[in-house]
C-alpha positions as CSV (number, residue, x, y, z in Angstrom):
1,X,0.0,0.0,0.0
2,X,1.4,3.7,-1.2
3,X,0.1,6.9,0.7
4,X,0.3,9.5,-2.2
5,X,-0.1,13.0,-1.4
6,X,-0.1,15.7,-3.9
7,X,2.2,18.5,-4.0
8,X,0.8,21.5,-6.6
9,X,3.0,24.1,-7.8
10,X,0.8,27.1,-6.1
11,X,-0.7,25.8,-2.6
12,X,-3.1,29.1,-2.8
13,X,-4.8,28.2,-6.2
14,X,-6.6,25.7,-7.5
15,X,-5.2,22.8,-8.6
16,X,-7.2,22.7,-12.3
17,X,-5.9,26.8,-12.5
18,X,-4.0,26.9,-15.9
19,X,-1.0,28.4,-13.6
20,X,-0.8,25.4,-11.4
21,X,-0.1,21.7,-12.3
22,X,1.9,19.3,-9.8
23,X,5.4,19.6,-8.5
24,X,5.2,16.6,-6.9
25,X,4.1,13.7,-5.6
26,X,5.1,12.6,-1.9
27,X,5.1,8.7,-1.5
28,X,5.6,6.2,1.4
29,X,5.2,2.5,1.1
30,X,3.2,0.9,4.1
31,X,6.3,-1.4,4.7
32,X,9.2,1.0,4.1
33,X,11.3,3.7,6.9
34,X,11.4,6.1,4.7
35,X,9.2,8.0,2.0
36,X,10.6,9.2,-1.5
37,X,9.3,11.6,-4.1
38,X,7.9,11.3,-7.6
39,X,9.3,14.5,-9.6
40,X,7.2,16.0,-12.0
41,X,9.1,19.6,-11.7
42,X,11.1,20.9,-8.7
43,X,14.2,22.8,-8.3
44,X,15.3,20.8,-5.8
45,X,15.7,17.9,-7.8
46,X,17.3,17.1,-11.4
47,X,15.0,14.3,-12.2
48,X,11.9,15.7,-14.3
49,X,8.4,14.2,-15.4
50,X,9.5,11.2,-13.5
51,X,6.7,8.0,-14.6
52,X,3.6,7.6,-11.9
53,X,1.5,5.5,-13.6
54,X,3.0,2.4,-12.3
55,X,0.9,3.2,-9.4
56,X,-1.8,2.3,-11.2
57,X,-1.2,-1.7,-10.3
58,X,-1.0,-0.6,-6.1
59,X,-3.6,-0.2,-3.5
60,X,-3.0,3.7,-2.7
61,X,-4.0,5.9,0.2
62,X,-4.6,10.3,-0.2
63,X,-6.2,12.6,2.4
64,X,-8.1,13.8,-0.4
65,X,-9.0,11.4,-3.4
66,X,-11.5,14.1,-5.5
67,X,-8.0,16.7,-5.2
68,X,-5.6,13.8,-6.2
69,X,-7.9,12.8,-9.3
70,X,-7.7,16.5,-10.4
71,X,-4.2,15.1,-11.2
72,X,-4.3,11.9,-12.3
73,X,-7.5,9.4,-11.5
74,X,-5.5,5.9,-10.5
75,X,-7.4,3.0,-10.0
76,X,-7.5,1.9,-6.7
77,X,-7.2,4.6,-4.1
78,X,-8.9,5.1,-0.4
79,X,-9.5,8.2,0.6
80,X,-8.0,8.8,4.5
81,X,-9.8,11.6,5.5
82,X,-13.3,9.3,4.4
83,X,-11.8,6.9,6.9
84,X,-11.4,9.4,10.1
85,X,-15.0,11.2,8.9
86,X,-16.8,7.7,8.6
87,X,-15.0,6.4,12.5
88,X,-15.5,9.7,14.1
89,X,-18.6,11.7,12.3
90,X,-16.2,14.8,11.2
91,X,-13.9,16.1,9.1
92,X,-10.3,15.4,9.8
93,X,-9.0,18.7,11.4
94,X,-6.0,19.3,9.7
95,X,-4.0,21.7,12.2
96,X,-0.7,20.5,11.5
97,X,2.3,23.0,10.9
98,X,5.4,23.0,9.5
99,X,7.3,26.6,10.7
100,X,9.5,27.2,7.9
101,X,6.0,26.3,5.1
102,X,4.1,28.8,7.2
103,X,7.0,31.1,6.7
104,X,7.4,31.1,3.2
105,X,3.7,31.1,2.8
106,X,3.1,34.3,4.9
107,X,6.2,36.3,3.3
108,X,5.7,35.1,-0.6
109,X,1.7,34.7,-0.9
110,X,1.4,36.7,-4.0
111,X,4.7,34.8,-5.4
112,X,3.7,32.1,-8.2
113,X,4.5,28.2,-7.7
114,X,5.6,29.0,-3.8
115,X,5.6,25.2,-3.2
116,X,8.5,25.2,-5.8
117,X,11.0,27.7,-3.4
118,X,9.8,25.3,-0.6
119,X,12.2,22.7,0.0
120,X,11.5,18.9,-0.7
121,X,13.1,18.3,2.8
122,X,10.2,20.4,4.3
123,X,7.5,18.9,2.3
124,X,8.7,15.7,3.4
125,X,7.9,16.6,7.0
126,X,4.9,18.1,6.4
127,X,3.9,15.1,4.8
128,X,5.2,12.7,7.2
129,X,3.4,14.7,9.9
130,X,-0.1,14.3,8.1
131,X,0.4,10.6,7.0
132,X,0.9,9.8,11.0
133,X,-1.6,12.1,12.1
134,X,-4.8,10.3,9.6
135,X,-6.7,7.3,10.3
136,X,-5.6,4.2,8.6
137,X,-7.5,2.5,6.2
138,X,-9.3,-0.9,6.2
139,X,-9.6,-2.8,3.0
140,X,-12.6,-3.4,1.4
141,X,-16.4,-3.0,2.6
142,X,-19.5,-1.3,1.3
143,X,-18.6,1.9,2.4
144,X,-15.9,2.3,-0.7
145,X,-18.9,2.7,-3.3
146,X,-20.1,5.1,-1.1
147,X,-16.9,7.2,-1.2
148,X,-16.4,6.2,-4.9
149,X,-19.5,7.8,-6.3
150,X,-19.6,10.5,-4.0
151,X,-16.1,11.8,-5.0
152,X,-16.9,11.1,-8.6
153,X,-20.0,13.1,-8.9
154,X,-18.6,16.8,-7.2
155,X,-15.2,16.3,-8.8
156,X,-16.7,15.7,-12.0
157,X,-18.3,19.2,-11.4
158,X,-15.6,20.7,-10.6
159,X,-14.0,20.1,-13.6
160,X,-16.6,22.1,-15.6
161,X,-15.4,25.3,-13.3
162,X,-18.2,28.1,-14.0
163,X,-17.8,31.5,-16.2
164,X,-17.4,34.9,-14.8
165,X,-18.2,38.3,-16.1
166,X,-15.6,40.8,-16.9
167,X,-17.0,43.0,-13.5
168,X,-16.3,39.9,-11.2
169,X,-13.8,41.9,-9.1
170,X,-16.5,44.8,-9.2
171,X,-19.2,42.2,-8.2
172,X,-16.4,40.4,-5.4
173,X,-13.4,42.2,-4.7
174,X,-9.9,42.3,-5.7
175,X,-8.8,39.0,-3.9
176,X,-11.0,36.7,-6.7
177,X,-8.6,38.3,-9.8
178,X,-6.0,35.4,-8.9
179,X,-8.4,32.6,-8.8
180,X,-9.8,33.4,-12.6
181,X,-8.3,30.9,-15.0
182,X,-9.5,31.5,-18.5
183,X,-12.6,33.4,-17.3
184,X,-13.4,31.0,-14.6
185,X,-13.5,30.4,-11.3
186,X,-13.4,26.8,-9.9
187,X,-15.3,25.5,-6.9
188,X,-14.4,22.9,-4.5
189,X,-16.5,20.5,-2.2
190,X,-15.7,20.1,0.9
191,X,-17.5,16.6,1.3
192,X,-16.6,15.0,4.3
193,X,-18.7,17.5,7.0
194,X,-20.2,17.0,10.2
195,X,-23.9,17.3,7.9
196,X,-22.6,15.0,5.5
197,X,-24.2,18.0,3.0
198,X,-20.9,19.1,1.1
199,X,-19.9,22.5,1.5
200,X,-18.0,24.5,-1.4
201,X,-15.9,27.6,-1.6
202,X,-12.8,28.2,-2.5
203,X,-10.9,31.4,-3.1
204,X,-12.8,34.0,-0.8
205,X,-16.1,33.2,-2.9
206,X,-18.9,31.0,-1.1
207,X,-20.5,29.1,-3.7
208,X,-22.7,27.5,-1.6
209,X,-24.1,30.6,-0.3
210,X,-24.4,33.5,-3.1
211,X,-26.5,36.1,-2.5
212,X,-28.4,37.4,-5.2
213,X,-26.1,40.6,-6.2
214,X,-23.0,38.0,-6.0
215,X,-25.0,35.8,-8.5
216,X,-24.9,38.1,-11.0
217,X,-20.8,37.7,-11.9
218,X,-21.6,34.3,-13.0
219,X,-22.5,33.9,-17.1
220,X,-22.6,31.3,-19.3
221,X,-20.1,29.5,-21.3
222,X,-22.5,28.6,-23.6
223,X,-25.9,30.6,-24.5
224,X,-27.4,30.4,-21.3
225,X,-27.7,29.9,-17.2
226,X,-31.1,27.3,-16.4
227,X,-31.4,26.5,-12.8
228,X,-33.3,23.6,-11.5
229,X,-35.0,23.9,-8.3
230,X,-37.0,21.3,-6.3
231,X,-40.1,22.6,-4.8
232,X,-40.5,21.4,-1.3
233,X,-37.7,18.8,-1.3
234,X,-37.0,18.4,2.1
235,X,-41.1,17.3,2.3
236,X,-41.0,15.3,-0.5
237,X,-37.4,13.5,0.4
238,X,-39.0,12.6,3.9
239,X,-42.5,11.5,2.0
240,X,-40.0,9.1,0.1
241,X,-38.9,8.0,3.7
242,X,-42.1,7.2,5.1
243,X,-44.5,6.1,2.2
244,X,-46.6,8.9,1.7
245,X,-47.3,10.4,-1.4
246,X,-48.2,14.0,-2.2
247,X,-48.9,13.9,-5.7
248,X,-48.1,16.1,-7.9
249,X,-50.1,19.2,-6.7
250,X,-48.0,21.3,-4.1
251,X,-47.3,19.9,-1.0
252,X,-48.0,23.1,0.9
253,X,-51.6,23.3,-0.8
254,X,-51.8,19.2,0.1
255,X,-51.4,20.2,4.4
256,X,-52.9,23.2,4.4
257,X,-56.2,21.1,3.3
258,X,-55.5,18.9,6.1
259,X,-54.6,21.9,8.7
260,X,-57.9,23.4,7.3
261,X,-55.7,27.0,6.4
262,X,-54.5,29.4,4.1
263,X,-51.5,28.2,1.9
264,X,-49.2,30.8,3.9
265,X,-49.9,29.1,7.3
266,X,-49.4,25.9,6.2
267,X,-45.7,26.3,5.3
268,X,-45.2,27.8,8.7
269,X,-47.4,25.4,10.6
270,X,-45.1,22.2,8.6
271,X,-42.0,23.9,9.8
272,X,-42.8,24.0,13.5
273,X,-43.7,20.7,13.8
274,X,-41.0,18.7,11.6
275,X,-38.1,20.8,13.5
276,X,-40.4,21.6,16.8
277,X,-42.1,17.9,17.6
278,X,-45.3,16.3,16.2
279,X,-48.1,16.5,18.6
280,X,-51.0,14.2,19.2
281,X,-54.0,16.0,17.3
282,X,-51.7,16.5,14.3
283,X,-51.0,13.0,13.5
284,X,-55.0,12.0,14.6
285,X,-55.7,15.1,11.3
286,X,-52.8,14.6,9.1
287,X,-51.6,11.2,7.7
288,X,-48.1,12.4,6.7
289,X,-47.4,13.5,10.1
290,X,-48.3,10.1,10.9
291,X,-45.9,8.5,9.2
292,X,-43.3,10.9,9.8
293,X,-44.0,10.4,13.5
294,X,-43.7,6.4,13.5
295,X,-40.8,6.7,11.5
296,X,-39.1,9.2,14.0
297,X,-39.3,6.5,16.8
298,X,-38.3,3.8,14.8
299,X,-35.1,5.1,13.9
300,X,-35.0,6.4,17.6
301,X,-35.0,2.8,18.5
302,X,-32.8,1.5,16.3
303,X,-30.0,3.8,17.5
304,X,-30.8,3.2,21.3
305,X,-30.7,-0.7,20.5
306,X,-27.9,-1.0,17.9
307,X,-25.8,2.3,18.8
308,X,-26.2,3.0,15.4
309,X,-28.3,3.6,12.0
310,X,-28.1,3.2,8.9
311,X,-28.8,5.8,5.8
312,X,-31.3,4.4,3.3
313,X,-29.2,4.6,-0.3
314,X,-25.9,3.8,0.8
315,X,-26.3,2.4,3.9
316,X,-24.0,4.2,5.4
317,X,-23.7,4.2,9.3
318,X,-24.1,7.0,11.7
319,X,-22.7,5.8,14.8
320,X,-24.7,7.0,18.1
321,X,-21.2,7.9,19.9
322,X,-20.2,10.5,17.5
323,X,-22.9,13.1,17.7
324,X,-23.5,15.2,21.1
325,X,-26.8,15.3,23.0
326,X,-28.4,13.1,20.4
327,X,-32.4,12.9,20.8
328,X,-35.0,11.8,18.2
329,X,-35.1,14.8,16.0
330,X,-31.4,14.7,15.8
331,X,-31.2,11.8,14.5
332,X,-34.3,12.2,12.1
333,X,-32.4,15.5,11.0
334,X,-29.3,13.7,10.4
335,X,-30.9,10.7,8.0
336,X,-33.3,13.5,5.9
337,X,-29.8,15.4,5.3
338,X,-27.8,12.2,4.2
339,X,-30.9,11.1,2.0
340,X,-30.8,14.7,0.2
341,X,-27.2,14.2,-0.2
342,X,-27.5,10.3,-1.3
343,X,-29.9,10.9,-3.3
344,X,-28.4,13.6,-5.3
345,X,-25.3,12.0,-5.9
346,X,-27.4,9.3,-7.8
347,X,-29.2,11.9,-9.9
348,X,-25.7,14.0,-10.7
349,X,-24.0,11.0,-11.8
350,X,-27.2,10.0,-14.0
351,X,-26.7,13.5,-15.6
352,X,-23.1,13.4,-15.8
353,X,-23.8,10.3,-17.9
354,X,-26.3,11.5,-19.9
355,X,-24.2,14.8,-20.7
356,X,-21.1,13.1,-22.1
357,X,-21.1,14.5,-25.9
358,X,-23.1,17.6,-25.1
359,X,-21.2,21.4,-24.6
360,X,-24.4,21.3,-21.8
361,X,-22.2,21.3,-18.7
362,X,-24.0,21.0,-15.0
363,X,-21.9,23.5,-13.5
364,X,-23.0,24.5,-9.7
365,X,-25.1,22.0,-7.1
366,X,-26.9,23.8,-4.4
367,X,-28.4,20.6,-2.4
368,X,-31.6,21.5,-3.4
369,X,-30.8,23.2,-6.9
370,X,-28.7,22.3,-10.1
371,X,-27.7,25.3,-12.5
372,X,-26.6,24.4,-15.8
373,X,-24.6,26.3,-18.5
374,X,-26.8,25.3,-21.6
375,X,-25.2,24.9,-25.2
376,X,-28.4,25.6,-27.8
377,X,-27.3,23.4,-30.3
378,X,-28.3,20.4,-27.7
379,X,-32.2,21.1,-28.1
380,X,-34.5,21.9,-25.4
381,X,-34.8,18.0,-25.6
382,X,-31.8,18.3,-23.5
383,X,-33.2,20.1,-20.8
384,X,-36.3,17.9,-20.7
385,X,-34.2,14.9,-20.1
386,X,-32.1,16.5,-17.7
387,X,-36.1,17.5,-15.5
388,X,-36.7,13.8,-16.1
389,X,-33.8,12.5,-14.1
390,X,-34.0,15.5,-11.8
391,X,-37.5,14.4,-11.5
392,X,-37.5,10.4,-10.9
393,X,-39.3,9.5,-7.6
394,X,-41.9,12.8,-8.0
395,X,-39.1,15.1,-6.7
396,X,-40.5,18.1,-9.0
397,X,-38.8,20.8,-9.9
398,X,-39.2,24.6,-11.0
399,X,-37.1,25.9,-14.1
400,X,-35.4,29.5,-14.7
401,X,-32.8,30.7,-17.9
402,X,-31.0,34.0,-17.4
403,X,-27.6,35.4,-19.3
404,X,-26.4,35.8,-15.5
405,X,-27.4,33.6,-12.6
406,X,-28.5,36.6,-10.6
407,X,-31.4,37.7,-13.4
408,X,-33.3,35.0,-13.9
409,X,-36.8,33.8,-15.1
410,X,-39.4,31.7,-14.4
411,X,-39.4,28.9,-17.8
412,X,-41.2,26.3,-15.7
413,X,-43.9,26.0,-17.9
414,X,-41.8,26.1,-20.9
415,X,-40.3,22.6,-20.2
């Protein structure tokens, strides 16, 4: 078994920036004293473009597999910090310092390729430092097609980067000029959270949080910006949990005919009791709140017997002893969250799939919202398809189109 860690030329950009590229790669066999390096260019050595694809026969450890596969994408590889997140509930915290790195870094941050006037002999510590400091990795188990598919569906939209407008600066500030490679900016999923609902920012900008005059420095590629948002999707996602079905009508109309009240109420009324506590003469008037109830205590139970439960795509397991003061809402919280996430990753992939051959590029997730950078020569066919998969166990969606993503309108009825 190899641990492989990455070394980019520019720590501070990201690593599919036309400016960057790898340096190196850092290796250390399971079985041997001492690590070595893989050149691909560094001062510090005279070997260049040294071969890495032999790797491709070994079992191979990273701390971050999505960020390694923006390199190279070698067959078998585990990623670490999956391991500690999956043992422990949380990201690894990755507070480990090397003086003479946090030097250079503080006194050359605006210098290109830094991490090529950083010695090899310091990244070799640093290194060392965060091999021995990660979990270890067991072999094998149904947890690797979790991490798999996972990494494969956010790095694959990553690599699409999105487009900004010439007044991005204007829009941001001066910090995001760096960060533009060939009029894009590139996010990056953090996947491994506390949530299990990926964050994603990178370069001062929070993708996963725009507000709507931030929006507006994002354009497309192509011809055009369409967004898909689900409409109720936490309701529907937690109907898909407990057998009920809404229909097709909205959801809010559906309870507010059961609360006997306005539309406007309704949404209110369903929020306080999903996050407040179901009571008695709710689940006696509504059937959803029923079920939702019943399921509640089930899963309770199952965590109180088994110290654990599992999620219902993956079946991954969310151990009691990792989350504090854990009570039954909690852990309903926690499953509705991973069942969002799970069962996005199975509708990104679908698209992925379907996109290959198309200039249509998905482009930004939003947990509860896809945006797209639509090519017109693919047909509005395309964008039917793409509300089909979106739309597969009646998750439905709303549709807008805009030349920025901050100005756009309704096409709903269009598609």
């Amino acid at each position: 078994m190899y641990c492989i860690i990455p070394i980019f030329k520019d720590p501070f950009l990201h690593p599919l920036h036309k400016d960057n590229g790898l340096s190196a790669l850092w290796c250390q066999v399971e079985s041997a004293e001492e690590p070595f390096f893989i050149i691909e260019h560094h001062p510090d050595s005279d070997k260049f473009m040294e071969d890495y694809k032999w790797l491709d026969e070994e079992w191979i450890v990273t701390p971050d597999k999505k960020i390694l596969n923006h390199f190279y994408e070698f067959k078998d590889v585990w990623d670490l910090n999956f391991v500690h997140w999956l043992e422990t509930g949380k990201p690894f915290d990755n507070n480990i310092r090397n003086n003479a790195i946090d030097f250079l870094s503080n006194k050359f941050y605006n210098v290109k390729k830094l991490n090529e006037i950083i010695p090899l002999s310091k990244h070799n510590e640093y290194c060392s430092d965060v091999y021995r400091g990660m979990a270890k990795p067991y072999v094998g188990g149904t947890d690797d097609y979790y991490m798999n598919e996972f990494t494969e569906a956010f790095w694959s939209i990553e690599q699409n980067g999105v487009k900004v407008s010439d007044n991005v600066c204007d829009i941001f500030d001066e910090r995001v000029r760096k960060h533009i490679s060939n009029g894009k900016l590139y996010s990056q999923y953090n996947l491994w959270t506390t949530t299990g609902r990926p964050s994603n920012s990178f370069g001062s900008v929070n993708f996963a949080a725009l507000p709507p005059e931030k929006r507006k420095a994002f354009v497309p590629e192509n011809n055009s910006l369409i967004e898909f948002d689900f409409d109720a999707y936490h309701l529907r996602l937690i109907a898909d949990l407990v057998d009920y079905d809404f229909g097709k009508d909205s959801v809010h109309k559906h309870l507010a005919e059961h609360y006997e009240c306005s539309y406007e109420e309704s949404k209110q009324r369903t929020f306080k009791l999903l996050y407040g506590g179901i009571d008695k003469e709710t689940r006696e008037k509504v059937p959803f709140f029923d079920k939702v109830h019943n399921y509640i205590n089930k899963k309770w139970s199952e965590i109180n017997t088994h110290n654990c439960v599992y999620t219902d795509i993956y079946r991954r397991k969310l151990l009691f002893k990792n989350y504090k003061d854990m009570n039954r809402n909690k852990v309903f919280n926690y499953l509705i969250q991973a069942y969002e996430t799970e069962s996005n990753i199975k509708k990104i992939l679908l698209i992925q799939d379907y996109l290959l051959g198309k200039k249509t590029k998905l482009v930004l997730y939003g947990y509860d919202s896809f945006l797209f950078d639509f090519a017109n020569e693919d047909g509005v066919k395309t964008l039917r398809d793409i509300k089909s998969i979106l739309e597969e166990n009646k998750h439905y969606t709303k549709s807008k189109m805009g030349l920025n993503y901050g100005e756009m309108e309704d096409i709903t009825k269009r598609l």
